[in-house]
Backbone as CSV, one residue per row, in Angstrom:
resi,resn,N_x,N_y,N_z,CA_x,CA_y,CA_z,C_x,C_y,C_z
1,UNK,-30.089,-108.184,57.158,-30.180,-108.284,58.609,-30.875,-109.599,58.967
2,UNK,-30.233,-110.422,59.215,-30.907,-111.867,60.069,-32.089,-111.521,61.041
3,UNK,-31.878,-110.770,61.742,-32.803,-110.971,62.645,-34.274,-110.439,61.638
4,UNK,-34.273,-109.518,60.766,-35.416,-109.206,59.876,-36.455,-110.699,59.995
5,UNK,-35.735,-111.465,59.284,-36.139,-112.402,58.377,-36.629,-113.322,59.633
6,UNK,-35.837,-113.445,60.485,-36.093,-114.314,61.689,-38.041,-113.447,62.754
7,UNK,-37.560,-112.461,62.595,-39.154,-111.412,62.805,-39.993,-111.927,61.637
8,UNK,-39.982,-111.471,60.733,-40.518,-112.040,59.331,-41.660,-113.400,59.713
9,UNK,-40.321,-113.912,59.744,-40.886,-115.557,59.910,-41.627,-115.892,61.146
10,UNK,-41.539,-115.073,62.327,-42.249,-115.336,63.573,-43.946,-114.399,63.593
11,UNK,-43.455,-113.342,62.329,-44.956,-112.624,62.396,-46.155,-112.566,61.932
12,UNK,-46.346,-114.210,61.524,-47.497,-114.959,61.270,-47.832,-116.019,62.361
13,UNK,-49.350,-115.630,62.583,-49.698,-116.210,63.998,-50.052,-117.917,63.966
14,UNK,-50.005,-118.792,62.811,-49.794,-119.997,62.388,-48.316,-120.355,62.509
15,UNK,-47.216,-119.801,62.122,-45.655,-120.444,62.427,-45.438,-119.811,64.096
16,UNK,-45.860,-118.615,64.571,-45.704,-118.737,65.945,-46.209,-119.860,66.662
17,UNK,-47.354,-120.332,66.320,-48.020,-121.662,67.528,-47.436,-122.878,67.061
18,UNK,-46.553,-122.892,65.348,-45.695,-124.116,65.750,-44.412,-124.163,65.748
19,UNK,-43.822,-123.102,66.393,-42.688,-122.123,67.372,-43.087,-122.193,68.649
20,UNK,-44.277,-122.240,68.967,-44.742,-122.619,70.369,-44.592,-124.016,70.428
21,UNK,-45.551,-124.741,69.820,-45.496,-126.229,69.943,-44.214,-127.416,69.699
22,UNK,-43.192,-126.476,69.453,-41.865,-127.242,68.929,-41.115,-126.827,70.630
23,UNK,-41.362,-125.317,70.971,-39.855,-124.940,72.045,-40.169,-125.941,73.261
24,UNK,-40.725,-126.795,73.522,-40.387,-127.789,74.918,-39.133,-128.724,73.853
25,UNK,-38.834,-128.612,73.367,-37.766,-129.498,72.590,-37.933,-130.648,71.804
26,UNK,-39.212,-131.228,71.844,-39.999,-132.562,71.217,-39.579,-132.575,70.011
27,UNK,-39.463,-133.758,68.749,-40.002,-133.556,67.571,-41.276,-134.019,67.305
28,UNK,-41.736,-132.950,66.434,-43.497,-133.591,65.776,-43.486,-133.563,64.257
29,UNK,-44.041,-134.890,63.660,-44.668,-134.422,62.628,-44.845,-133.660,61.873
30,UNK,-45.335,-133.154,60.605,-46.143,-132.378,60.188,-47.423,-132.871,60.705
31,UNK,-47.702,-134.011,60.790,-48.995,-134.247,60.593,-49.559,-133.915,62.005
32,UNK,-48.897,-133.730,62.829,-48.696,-133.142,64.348,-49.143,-131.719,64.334
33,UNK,-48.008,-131.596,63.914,-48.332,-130.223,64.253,-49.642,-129.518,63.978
34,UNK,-50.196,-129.870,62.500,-50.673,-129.310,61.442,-52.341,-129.478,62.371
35,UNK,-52.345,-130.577,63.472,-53.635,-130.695,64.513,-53.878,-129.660,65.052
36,UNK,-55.634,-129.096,64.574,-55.824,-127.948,65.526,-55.285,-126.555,65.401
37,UNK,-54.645,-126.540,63.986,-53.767,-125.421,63.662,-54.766,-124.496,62.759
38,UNK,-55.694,-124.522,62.198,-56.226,-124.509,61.453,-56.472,-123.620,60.287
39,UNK,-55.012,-125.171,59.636,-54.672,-125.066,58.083,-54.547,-126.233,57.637
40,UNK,-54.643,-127.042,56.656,-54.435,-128.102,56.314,-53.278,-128.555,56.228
41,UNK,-52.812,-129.758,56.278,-51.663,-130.396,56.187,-50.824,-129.717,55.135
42,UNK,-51.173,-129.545,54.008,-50.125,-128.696,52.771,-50.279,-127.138,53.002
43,UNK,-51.414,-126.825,54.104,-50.840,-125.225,54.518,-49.480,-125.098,55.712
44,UNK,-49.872,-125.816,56.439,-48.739,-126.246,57.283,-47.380,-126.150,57.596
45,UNK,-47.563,-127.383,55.807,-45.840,-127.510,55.259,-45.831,-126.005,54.769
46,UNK,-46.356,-125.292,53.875,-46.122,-124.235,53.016,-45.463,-123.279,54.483
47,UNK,-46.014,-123.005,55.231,-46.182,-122.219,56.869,-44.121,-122.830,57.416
48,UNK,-44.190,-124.109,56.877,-43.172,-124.339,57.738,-41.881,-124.423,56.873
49,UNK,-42.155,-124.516,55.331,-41.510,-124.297,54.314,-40.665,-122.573,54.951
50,UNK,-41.570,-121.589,55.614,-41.011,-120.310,55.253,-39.638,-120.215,56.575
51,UNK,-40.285,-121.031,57.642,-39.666,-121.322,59.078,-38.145,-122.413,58.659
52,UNK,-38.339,-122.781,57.738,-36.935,-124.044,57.310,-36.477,-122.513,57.003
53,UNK,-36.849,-121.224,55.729,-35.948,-120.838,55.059,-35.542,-119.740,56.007
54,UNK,-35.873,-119.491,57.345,-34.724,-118.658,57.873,-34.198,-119.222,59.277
55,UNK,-34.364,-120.911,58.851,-33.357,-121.360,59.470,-33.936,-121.904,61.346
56,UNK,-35.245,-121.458,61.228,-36.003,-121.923,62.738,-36.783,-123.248,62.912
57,UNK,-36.999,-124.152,62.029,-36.524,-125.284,61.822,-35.882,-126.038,61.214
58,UNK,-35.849,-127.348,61.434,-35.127,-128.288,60.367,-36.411,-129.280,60.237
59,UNK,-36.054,-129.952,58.943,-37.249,-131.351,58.438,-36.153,-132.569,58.308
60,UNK,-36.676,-133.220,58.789,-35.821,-134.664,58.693,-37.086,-135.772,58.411
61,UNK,-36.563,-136.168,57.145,-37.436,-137.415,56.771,-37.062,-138.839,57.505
62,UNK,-38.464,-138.786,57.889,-38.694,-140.491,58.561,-39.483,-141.431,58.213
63,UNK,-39.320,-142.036,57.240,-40.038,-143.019,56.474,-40.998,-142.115,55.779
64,UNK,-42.251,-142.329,55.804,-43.436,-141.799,55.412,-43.823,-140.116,55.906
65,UNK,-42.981,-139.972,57.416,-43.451,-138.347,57.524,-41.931,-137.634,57.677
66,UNK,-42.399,-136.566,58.301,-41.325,-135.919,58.056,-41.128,-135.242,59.699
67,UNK,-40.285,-135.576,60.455,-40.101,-134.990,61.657,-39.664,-133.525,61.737
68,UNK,-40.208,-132.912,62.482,-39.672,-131.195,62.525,-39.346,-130.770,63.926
69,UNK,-37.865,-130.357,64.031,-37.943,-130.017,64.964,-37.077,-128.493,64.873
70,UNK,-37.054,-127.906,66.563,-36.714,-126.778,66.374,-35.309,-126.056,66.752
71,UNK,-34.737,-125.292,65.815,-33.172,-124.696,66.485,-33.136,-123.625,66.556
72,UNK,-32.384,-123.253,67.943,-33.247,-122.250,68.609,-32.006,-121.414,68.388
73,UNK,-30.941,-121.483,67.533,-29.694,-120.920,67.020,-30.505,-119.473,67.169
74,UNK,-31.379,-119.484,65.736,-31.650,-118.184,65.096,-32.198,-117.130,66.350
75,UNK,-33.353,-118.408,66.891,-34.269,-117.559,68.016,-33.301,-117.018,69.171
76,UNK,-31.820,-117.481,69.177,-30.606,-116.777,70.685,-30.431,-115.598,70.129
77,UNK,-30.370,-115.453,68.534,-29.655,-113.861,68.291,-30.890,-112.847,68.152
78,UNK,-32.010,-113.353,67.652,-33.288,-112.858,68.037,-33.320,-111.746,68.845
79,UNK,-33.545,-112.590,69.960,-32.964,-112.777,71.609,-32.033,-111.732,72.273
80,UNK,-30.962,-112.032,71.297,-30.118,-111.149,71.866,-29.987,-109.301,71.512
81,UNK,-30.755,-109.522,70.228,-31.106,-108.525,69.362,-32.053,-107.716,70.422
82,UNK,-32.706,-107.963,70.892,-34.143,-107.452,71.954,-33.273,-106.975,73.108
83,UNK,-32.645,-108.037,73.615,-32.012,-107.777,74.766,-31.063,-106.489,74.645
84,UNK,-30.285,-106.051,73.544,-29.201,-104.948,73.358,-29.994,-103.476,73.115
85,UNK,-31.150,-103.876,72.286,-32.431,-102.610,72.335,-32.612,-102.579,74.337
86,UNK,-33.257,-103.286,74.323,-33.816,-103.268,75.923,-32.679,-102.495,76.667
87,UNK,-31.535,-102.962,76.213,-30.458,-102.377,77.232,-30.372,-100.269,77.127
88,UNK,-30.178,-100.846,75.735,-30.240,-99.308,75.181,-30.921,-98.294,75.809
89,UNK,-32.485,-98.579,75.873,-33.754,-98.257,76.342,-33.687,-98.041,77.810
90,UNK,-33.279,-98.811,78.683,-32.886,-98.883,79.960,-31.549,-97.617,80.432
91,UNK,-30.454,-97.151,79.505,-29.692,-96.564,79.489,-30.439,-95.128,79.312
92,UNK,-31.262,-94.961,78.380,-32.126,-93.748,77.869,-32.481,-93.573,79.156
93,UNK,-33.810,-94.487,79.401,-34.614,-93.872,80.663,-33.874,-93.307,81.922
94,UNK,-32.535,-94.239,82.209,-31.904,-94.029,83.506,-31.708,-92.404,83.441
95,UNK,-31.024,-92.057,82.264,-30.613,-90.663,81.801,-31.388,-89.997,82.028
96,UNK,-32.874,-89.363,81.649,-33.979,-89.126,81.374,-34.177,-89.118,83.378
97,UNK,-34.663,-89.851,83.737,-34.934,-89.914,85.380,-33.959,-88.993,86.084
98,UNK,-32.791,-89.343,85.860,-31.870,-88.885,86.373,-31.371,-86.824,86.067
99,UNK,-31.919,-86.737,84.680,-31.877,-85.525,84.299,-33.383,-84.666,85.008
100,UNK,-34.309,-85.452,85.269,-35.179,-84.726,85.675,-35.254,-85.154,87.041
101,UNK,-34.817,-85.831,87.779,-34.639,-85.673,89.684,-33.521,-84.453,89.958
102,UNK,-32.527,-84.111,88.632,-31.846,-83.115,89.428,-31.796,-81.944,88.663
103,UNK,-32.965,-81.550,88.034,-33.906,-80.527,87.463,-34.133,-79.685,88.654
104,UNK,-33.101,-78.477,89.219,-33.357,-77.609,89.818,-35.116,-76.770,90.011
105,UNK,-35.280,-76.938,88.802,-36.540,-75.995,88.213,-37.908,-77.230,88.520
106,UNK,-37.982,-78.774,88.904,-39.109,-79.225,89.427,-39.206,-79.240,90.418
């Protein structure tokens, strides 16, 4: 299941803030990102090593660093994954309301 792995990878609170710090669309660094994160530059990469392997970023080498930026491919089906629960959920409750407003017996 994709979306597992895509949860997986978002449910460490170090690759969420540079899942935060990537979605205005920018590229940064590692050495960017890795500011204020607090992990060192080779925790970082290791952190963003797991985010390349299901595909929620990419690394592109630029001379000396390495630019990272973010594709938000994985994060639409995510997305859409939540959204089809939500719907689901929304279908339940309507049922549920609706079975108990015309509950003779309340």
């Amino acid at each position: 299941m994709i979306e597992a792995d895509i949860y997986k990878a978002l449910g460490d609170p170090v690759r969420l803030e540079i899942i935060r710090r990537l979605a205005n669309g920018s590229s940064n660094t590692i050495t960017e990102l890795s500011k204020n994160l607090g992990v060192s530059r080779q925790g970082a990469r290791k952190q963003l090593q797991v985010l390349v392997s299901a595909n929620l970023v990419r690394l592109l080498p630029k001379g000396r660093e390495t630019a990272v930026t973010l594709d938000t491919t994985k994060l639409k089906v995510a997305g859409l994954f939540i959204a089809k629960l939500e719907a689901q959920w929304d279908l339940r409750l309507h049922a549920l309301k609706k079975l108990v407003q015309d509950d003779p017996t309340s």
